[in-house]
C-alpha positions as CSV (number, residue, x, y, z in Angstrom):
1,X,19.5,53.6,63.6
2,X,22.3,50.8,64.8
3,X,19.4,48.3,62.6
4,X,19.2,50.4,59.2
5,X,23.1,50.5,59.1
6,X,23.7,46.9,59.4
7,X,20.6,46.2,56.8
8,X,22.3,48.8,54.4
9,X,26.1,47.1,54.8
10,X,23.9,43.3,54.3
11,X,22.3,44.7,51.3
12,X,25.3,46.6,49.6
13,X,27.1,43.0,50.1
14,X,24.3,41.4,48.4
15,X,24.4,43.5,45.7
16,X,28.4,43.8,44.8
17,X,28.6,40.2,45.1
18,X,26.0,39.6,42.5
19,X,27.1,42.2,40.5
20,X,30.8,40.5,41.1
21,X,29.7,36.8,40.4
22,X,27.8,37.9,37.0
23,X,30.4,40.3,35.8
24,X,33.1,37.3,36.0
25,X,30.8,34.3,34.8
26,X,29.8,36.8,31.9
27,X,33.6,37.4,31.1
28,X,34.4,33.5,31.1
29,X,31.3,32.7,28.9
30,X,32.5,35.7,26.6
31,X,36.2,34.5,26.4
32,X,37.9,37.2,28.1
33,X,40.4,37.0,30.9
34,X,39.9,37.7,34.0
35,X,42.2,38.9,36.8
36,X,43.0,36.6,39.7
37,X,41.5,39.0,42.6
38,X,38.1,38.4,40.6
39,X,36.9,34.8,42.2
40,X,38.5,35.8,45.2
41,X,36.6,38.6,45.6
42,X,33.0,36.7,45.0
43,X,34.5,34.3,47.2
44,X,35.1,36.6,50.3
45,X,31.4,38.7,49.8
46,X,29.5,34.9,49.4
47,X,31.3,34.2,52.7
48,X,30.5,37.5,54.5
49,X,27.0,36.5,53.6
50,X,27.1,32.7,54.6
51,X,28.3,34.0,58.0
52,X,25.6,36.9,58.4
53,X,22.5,33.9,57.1
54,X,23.9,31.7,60.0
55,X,24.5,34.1,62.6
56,X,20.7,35.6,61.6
57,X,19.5,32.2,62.4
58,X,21.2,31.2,65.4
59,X,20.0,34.5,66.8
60,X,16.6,34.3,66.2
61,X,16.8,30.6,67.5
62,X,18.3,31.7,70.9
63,X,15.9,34.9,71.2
64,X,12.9,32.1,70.8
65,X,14.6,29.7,73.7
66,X,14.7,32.4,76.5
């Protein structure tokens, strides 16, 4: 259960951020204006990700080494 919860809250990040990044590169390509909490919020899901990837892989590399 504790597994399918943290896959749901990985993939719901996914998703808003691409959602997020599109919605505010469409807006700029389009001409309008965006608001300021717009890049940071991109910024702050594409982190949450980064650090998810990396912790991801450093777990699976110390579950491999004993």
């Amino acid at each position: 259960m504790k597994t399918q919860v943290f896959v749901m809250t990985r993939m719901w990040a996914m998703v808003t951020g691409l959602v997020l990044t599109t919605a505010y590169f469409a807006a700029l390509y389009m001409g309008f204006k965006t608001t300021e909490m717009m890049p940071m919020l991109v910024t702050a899901i594409g982190g949450f990700e980064i650090f998810l990837f990396s912790q991801d892989v450093w777990l699976r590399r110390k579950s491999r080494q004993g």
